[in-house]
C-alpha positions in Angstrom: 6.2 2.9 -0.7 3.0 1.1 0.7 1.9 -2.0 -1.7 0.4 -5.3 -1.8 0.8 -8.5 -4.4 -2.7 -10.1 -5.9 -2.7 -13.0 -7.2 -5.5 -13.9 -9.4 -6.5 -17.5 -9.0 -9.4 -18.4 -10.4 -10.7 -21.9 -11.0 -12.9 -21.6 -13.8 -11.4 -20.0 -16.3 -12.8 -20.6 -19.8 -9.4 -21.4 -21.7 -8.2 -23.6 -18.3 -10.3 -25.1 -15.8 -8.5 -25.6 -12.2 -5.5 -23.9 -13.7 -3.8 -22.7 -10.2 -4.3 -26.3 -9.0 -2.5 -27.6 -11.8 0.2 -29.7 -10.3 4.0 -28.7 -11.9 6.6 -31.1 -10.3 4.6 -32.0 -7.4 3.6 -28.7 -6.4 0.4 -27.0 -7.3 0.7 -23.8 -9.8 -0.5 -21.2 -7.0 2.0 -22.2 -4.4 4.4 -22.3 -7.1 3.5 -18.0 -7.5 3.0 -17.7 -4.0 7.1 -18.6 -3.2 8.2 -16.7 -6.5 6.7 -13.8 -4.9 8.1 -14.4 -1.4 11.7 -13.7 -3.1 10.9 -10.4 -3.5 8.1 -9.3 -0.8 7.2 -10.1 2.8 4.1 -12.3 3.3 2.4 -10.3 4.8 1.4 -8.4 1.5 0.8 -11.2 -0.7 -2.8 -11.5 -1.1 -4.1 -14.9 -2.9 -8.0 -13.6 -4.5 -9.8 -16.9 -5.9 -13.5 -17.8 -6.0 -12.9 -21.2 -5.1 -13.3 -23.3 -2.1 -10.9 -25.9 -3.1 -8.3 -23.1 -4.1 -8.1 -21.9 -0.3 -7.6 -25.3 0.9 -4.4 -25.2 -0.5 -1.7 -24.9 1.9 2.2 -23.6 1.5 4.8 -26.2 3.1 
């Protein structure tokens, strides 16, 4: 089966502004998807779609 993940990230949202850079324990929210989804799929068909600058700054460590 040929698929890719999306994740939707985007920064202003109207119920939650800079929601995916929302920090939970130290680690911002998108990461926080990003390595849920790496339990299950190989990077190379997780796709991160934001409209945000500050959003694709973000780095995984």
């Amino acid at each position: 089966m040929n698929y890719i993940v999306v994740i939707p990230a985007r920064y202003k949202s109207s119920r939650l502004q800079g929601k995916p850079l929302i920090n939970l324990k130290g680690v911002p929210m998108i990461i926080r998807t990003y390595r849920q989804c790496l339990k299950v799929v190989p990077a190379k068909k997780i796709y991160i779609a934001t409209d945000d600058k500050r959003i694709k700054k973000i780095k995984s460590n």
